[in-house]
N, CA and C atoms as an extended XYZ file, in Angstrom:
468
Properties=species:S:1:pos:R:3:atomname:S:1:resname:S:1:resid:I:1 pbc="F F F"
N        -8.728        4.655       15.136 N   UNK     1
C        -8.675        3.454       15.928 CA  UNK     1
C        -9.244        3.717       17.323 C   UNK     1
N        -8.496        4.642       18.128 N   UNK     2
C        -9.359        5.157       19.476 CA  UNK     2
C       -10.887        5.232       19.106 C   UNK     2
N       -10.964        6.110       18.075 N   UNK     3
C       -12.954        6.238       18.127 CA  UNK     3
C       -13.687        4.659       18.220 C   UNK     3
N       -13.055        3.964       17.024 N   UNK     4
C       -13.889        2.695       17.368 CA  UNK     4
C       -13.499        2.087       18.469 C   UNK     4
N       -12.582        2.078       19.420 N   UNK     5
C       -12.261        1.663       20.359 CA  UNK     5
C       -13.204        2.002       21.459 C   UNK     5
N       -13.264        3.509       21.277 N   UNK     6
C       -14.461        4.131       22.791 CA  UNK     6
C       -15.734        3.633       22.109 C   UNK     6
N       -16.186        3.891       20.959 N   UNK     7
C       -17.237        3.839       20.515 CA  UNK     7
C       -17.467        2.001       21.172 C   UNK     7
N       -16.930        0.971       21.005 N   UNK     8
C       -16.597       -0.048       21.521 CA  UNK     8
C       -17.162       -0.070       23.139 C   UNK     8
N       -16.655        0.192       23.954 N   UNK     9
C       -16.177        0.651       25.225 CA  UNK     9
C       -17.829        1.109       25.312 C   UNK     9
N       -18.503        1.987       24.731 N   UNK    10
C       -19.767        2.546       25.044 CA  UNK    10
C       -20.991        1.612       24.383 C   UNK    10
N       -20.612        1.133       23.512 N   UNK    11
C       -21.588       -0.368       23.093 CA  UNK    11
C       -21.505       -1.259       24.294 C   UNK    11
N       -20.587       -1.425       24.784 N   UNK    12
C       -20.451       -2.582       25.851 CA  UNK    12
C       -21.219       -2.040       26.895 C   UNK    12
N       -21.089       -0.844       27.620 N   UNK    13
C       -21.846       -0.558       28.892 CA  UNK    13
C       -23.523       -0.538       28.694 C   UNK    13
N       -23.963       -0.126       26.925 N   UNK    14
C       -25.042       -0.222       26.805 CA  UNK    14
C       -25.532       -1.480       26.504 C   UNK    14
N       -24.568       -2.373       26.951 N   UNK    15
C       -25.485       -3.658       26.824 CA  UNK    15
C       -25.536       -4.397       25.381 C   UNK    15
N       -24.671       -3.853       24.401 N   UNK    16
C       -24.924       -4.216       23.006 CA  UNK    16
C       -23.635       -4.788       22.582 C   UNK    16
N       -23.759       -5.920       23.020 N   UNK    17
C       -22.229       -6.562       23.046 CA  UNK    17
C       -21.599       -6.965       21.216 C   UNK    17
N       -22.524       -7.142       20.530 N   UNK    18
C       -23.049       -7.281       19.447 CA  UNK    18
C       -21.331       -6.266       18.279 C   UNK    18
N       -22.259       -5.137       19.025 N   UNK    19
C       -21.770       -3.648       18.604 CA  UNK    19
C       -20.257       -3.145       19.013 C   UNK    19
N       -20.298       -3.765       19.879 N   UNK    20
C       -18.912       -3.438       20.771 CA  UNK    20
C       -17.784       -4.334       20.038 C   UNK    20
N       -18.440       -5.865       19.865 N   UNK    21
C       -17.484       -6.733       19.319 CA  UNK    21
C       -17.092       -6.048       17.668 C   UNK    21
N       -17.921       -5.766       17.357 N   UNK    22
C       -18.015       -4.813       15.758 CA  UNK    22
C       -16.543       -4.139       15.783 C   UNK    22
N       -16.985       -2.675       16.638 N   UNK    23
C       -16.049       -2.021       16.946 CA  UNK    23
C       -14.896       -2.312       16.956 C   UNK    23
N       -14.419       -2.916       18.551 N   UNK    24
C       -13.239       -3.725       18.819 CA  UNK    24
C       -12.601       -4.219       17.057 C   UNK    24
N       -13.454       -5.146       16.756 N   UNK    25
C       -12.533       -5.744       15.462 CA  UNK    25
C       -12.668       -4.478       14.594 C   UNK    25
N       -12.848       -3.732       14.410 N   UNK    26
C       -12.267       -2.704       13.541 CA  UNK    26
C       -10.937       -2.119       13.735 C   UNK    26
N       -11.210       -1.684       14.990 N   UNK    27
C       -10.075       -1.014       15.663 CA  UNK    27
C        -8.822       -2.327       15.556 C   UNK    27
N        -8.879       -3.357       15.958 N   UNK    28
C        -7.853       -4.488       15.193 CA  UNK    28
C        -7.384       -4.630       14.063 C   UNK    28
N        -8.779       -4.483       13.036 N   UNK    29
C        -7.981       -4.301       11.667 CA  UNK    29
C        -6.989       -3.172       11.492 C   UNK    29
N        -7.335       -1.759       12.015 N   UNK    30
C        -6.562       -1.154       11.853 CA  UNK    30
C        -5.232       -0.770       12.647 C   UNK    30
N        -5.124       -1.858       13.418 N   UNK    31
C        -4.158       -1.958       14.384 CA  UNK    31
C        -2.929       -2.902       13.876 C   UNK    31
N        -3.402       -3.992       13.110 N   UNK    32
C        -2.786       -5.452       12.740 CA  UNK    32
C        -1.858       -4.560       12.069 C   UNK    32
N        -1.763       -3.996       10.836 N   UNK    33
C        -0.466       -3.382        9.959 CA  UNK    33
C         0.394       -3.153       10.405 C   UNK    33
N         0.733       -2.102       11.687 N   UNK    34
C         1.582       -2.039       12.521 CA  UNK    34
C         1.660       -2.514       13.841 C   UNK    34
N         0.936       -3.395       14.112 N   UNK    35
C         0.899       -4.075       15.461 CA  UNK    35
C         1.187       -3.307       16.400 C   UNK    35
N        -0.063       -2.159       16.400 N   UNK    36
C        -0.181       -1.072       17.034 CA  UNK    36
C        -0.639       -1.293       18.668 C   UNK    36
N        -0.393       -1.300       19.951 N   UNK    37
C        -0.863       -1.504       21.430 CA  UNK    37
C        -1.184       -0.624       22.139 C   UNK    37
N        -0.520        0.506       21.744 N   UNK    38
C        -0.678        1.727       22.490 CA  UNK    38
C        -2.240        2.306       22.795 C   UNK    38
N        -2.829        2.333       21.595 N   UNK    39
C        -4.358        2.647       22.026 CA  UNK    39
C        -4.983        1.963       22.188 C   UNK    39
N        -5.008        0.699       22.465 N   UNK    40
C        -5.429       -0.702       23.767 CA  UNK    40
C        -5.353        0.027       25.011 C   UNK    40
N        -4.233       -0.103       25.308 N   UNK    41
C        -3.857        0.453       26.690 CA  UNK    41
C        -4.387        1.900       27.381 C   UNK    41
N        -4.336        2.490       26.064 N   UNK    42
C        -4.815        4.052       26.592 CA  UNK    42
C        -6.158        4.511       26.858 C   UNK    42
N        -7.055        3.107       26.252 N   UNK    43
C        -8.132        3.421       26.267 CA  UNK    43
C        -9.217        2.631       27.251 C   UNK    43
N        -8.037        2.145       27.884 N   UNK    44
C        -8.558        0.887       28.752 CA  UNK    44
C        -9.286       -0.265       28.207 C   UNK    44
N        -9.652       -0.727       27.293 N   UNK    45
C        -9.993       -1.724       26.675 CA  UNK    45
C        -9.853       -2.876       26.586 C   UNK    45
N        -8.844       -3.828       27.988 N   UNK    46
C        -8.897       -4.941       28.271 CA  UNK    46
C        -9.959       -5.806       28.256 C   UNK    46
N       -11.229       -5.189       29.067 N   UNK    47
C       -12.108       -5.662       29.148 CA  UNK    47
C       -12.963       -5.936       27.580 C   UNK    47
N       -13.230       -5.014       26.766 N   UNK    48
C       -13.662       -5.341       25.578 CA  UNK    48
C       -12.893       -6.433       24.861 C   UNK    48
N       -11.888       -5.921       24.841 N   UNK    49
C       -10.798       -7.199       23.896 CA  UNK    49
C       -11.469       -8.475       24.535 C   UNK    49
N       -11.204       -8.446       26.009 N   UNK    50
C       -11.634      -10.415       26.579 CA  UNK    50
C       -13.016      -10.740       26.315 C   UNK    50
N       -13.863      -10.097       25.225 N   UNK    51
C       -14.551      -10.183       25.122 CA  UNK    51
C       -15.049      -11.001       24.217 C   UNK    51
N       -14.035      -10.075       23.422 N   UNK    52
C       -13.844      -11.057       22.090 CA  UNK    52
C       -13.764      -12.690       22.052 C   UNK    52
N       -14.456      -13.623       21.082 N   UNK    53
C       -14.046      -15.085       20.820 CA  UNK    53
C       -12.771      -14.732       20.220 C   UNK    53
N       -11.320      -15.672       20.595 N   UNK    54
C       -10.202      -15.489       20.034 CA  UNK    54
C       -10.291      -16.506       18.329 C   UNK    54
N       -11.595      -17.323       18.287 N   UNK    55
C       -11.866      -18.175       17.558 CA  UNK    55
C       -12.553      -17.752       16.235 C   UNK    55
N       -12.881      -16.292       16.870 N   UNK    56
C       -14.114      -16.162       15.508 CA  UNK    56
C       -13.533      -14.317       15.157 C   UNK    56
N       -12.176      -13.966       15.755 N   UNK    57
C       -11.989      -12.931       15.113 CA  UNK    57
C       -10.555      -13.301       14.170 C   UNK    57
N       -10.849      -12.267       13.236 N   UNK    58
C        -9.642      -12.307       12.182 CA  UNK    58
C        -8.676      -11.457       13.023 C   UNK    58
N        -7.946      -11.520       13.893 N   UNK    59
C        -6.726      -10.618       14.198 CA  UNK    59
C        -6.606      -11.346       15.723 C   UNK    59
N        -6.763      -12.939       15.722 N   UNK    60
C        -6.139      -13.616       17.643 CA  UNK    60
C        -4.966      -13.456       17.858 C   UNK    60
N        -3.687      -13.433       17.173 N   UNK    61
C        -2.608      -13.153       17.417 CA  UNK    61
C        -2.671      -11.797       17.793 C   UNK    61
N        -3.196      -10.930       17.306 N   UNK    62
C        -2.542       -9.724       17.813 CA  UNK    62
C        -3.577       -9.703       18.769 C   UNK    62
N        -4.411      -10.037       18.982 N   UNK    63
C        -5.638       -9.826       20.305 CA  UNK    63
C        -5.064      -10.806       20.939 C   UNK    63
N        -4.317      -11.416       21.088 N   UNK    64
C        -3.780      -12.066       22.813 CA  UNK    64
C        -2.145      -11.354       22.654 C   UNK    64
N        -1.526      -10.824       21.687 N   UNK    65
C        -0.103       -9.782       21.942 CA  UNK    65
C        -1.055       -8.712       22.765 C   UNK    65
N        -1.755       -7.852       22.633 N   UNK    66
C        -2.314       -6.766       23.029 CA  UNK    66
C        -2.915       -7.217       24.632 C   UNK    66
N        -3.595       -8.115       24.944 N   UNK    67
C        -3.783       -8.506       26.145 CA  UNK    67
C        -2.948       -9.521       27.088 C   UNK    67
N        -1.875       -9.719       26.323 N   UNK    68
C        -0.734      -10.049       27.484 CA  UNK    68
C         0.164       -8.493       27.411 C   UNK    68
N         0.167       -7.814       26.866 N   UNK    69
C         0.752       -6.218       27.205 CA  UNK    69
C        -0.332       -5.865       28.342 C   UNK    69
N        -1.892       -5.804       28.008 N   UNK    70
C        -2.723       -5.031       28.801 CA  UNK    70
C        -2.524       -5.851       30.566 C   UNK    70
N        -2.196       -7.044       30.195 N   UNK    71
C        -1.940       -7.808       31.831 CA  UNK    71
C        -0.799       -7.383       32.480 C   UNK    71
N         0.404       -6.962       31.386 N   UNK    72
C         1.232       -6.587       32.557 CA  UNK    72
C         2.372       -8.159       32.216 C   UNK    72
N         2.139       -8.823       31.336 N   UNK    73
C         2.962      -10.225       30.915 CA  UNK    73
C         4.170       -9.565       30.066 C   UNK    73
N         3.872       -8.394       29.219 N   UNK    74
C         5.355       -8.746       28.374 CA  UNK    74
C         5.999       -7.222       28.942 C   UNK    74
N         7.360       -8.066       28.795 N   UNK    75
C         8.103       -6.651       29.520 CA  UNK    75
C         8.702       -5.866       28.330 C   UNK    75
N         9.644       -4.618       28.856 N   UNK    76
C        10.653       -3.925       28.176 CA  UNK    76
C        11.632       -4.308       27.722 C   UNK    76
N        11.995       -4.273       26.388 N   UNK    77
C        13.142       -4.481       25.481 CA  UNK    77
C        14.299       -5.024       26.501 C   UNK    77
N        14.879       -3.984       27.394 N   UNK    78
C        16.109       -4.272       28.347 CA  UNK    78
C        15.541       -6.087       28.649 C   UNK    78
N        14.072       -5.886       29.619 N   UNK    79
C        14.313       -7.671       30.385 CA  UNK    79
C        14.295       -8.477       29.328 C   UNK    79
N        14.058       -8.393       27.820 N   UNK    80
C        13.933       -9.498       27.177 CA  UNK    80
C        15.415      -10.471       27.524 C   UNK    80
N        15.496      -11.859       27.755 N   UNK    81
C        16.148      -12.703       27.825 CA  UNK    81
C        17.317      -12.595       26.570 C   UNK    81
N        18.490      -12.346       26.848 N   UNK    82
C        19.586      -12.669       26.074 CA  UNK    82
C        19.608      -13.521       25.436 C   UNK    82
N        19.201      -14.639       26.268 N   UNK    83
C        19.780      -16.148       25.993 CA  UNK    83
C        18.992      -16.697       24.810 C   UNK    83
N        19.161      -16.894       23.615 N   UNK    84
C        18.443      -17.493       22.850 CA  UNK    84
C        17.703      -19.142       23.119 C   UNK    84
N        16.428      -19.980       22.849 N   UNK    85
C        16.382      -21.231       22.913 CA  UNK    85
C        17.315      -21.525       21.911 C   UNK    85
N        17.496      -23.262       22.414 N   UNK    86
C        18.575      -24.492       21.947 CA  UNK    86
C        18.495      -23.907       20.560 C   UNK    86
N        17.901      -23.489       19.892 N   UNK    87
C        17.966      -23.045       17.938 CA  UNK    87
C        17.241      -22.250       17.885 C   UNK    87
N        17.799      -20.920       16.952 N   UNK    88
C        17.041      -20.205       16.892 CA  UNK    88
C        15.867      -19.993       16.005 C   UNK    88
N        14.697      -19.832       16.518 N   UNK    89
C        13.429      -19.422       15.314 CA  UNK    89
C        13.890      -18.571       14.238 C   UNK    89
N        13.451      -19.358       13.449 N   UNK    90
C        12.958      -18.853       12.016 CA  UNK    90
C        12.097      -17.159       12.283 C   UNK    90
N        11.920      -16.531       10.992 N   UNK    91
C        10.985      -15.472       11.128 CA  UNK    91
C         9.494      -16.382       11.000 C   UNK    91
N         9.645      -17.624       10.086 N   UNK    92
C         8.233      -18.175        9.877 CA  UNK    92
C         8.017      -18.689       11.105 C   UNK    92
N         8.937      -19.562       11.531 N   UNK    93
C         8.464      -19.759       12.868 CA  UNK    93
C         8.110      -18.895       13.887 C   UNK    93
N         8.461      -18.081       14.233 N   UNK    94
C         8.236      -17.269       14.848 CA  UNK    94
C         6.775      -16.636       14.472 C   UNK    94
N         6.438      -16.666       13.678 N   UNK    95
C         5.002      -15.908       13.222 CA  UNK    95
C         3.834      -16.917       13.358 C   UNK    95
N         4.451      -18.636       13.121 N   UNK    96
C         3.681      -19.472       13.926 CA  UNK    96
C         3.455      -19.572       15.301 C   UNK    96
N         4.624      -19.415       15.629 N   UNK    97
C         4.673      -19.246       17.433 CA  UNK    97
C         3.302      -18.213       17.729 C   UNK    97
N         3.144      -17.440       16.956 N   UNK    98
C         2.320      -16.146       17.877 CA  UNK    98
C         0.594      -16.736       17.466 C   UNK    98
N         0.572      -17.708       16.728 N   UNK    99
C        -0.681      -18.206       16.724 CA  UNK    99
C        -0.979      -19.100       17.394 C   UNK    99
N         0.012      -20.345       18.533 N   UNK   100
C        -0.054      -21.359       19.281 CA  UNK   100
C        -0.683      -20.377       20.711 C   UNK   100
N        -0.648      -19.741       20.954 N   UNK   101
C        -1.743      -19.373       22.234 CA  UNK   101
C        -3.173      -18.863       22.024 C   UNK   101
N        -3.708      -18.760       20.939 N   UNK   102
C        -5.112      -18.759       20.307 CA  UNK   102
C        -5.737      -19.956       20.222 C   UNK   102
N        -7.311      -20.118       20.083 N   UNK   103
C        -7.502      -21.575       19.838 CA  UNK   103
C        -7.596      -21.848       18.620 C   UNK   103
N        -7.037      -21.156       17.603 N   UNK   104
C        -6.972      -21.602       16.361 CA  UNK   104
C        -6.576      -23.231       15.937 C   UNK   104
N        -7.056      -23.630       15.012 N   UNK   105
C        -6.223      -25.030       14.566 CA  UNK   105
C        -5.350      -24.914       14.002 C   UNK   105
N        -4.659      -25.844       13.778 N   UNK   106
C        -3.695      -25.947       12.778 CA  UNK   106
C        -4.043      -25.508       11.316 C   UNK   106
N        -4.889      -26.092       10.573 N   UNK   107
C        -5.971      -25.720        9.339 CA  UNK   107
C        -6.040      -24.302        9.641 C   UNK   107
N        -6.663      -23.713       10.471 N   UNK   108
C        -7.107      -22.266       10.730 CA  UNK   108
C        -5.600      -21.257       10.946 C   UNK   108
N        -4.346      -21.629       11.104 N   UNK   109
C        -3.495      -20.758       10.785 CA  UNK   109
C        -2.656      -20.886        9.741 C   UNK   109
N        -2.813      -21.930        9.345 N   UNK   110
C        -2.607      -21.884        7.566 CA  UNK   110
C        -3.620      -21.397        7.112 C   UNK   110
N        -4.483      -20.809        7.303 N   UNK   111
C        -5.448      -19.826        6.471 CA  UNK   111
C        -5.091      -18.794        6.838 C   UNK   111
N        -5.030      -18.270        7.733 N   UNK   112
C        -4.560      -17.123        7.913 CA  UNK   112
C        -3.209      -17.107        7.768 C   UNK   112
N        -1.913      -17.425        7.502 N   UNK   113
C        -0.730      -16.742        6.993 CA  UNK   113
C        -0.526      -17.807        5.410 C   UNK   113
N        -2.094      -17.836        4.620 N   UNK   114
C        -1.707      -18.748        3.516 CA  UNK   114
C        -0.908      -19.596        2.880 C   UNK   114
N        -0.508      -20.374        4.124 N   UNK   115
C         0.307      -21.082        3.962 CA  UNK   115
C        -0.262      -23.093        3.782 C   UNK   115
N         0.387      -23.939        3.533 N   UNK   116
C        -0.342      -25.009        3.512 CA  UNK   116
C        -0.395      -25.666        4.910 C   UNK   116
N        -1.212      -26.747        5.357 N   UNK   117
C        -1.380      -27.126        6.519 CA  UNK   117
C         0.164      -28.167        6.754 C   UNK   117
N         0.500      -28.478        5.504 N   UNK   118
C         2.026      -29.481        6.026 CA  UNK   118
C         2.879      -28.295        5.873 C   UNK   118
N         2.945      -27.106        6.020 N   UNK   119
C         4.007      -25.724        6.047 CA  UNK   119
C         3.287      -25.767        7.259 C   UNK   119
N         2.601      -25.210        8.567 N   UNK   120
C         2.433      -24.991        9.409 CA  UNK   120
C         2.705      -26.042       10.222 C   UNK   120
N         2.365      -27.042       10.172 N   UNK   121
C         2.944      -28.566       10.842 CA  UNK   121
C         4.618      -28.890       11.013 C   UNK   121
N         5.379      -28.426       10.172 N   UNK   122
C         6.630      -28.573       10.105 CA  UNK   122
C         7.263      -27.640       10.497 C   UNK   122
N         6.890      -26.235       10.462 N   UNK   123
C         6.881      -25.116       11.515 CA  UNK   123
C         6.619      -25.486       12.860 C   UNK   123
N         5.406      -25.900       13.577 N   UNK   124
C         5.034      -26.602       14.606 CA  UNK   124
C         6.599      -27.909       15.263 C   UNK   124
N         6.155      -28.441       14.710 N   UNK   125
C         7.268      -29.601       14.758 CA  UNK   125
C         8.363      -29.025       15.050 C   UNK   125
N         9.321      -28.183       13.994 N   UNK   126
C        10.157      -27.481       14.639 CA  UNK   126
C        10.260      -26.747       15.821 C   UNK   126
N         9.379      -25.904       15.994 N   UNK   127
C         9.182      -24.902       17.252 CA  UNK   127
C         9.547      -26.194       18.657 C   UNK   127
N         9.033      -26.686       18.262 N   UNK   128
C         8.694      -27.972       19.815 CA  UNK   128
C        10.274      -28.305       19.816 C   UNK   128
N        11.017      -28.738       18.676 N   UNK   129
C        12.237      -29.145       18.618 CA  UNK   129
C        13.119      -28.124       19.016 C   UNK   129
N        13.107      -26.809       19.069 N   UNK   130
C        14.040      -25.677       19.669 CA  UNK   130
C        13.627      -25.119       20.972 C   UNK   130
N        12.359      -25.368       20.904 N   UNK   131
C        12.119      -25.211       22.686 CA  UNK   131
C        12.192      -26.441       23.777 C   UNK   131
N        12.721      -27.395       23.228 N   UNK   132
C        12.465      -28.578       23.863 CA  UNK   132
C        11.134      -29.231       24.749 C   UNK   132
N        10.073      -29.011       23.475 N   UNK   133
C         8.833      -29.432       24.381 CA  UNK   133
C         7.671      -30.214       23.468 C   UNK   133
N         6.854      -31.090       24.070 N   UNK   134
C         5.944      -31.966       23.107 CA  UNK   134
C         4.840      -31.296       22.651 C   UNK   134
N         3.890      -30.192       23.328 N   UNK   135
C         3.001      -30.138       22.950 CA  UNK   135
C         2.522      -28.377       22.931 C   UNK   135
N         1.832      -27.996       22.210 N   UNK   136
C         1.349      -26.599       22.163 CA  UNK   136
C         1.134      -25.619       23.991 C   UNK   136
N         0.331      -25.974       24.786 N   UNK   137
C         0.885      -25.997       26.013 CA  UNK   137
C         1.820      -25.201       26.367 C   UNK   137
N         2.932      -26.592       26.406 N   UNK   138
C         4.094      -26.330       27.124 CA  UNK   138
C         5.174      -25.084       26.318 C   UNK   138
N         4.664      -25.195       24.655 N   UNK   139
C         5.375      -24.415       23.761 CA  UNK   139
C         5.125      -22.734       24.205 C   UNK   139
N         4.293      -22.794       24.638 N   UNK   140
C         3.058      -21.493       24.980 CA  UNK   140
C         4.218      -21.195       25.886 C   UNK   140
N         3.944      -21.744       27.288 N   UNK   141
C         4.465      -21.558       28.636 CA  UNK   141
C         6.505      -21.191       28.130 C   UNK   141
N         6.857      -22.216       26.887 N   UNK   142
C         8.584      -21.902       27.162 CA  UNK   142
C         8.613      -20.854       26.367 C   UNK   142
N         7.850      -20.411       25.340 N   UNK   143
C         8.287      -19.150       24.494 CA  UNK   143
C         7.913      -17.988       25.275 C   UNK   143
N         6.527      -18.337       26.625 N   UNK   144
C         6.447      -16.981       27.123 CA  UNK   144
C         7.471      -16.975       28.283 C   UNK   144
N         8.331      -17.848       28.963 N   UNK   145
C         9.238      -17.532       29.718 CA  UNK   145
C        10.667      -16.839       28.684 C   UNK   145
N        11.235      -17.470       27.438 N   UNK   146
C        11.872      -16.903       26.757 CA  UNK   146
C        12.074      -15.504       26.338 C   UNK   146
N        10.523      -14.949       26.623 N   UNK   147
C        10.039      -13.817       25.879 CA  UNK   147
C         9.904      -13.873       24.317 C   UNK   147
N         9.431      -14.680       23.940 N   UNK   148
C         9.692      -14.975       22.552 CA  UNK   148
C         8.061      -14.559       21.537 C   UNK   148
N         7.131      -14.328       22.641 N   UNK   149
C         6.027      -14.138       22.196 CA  UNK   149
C         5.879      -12.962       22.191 C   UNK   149
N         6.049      -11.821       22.605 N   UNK   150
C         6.093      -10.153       22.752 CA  UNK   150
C         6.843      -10.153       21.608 C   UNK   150
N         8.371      -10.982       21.104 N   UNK   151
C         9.423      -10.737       19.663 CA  UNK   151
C         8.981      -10.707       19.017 C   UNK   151
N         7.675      -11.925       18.968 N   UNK   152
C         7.707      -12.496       17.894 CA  UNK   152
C         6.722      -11.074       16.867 C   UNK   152
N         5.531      -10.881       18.318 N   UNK   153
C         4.413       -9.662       17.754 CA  UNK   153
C         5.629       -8.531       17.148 C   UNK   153
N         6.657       -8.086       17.566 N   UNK   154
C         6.977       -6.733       17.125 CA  UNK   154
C         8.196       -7.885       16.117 C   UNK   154
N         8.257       -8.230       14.837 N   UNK   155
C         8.846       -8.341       14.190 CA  UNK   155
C         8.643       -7.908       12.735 C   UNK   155
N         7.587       -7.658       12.774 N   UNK   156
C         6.918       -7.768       11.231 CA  UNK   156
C         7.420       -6.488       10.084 C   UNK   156
């Protein structure tokens, strides 16, 4: 994962953004199984990751978990919030939650966790109903004050 990561990292300075994006999503695939961060971070690779379209790679959930770690957004186990929202998420929900800050569609994350588009909608629907909020947005903004988006990545 590091090699394609630097190898990444050295496509990019040569200008071959092409190559770099290659890379990067390799190093994702082999990251997604264990929702691995550590060699993000170690390798400095913020910059490659934001490189990435969150639209056109297979792994946006874990490429915006990995770059809200690389910002400095999700904290340590201890600060996670006690307090649960008004109901608690589901595990499915919760695995929807981590696709509402990508620009994926609705359609597009029922493809990716093969699920049907009225199973992701009613997931959706719910989420809004336990965070008390109308729209993807605001769902974004209350699950990342909750800490619910860093949970949700390390649950799997």
């Amino acid at each position: 994962m590091e090699a394609y990561l630097l190898a990444g990292l050295a496509h990019r300075e040569l200008g071959d953004q092409h190559a770099a994006s290659q890379a990067a999503e390799r190093a994702l695939a082999l990251a997604e199984s264990d929702r691995l961060i550590l060699p993000f971070a170690m390798t400095g690779s913020a910059g490659l990751l934001e490189a990435l379209p969150r639209h056109q790679t297979a792994h946006a959930a874990l490429l915006v978990d990995i770059l809200d770690v690389l910002h400095g957004s999700a904290p340590a186990a201890k600060e996670r919030s006690s307090s649960p929202p008004v109901g608690q998420l589901s595990p499915r929900e919760l695995r929807v939650l981590r696709y509402l800050p990508t620009n994926l569609s609705r359609p597009e994350i029922a493809g990716e966790m093969s699920v049907s588009l009225n199973t992701v909608s009613a997931h959706i629907r719910s989420i809004y109903a336990k965070l008390q909020v109308r729209d993807r947005s605001s769902a974004v903004r209350r699950a990342r004050e909750l800490r619910l988006l860093v949970a949700a990545g390390r649950t799997r």
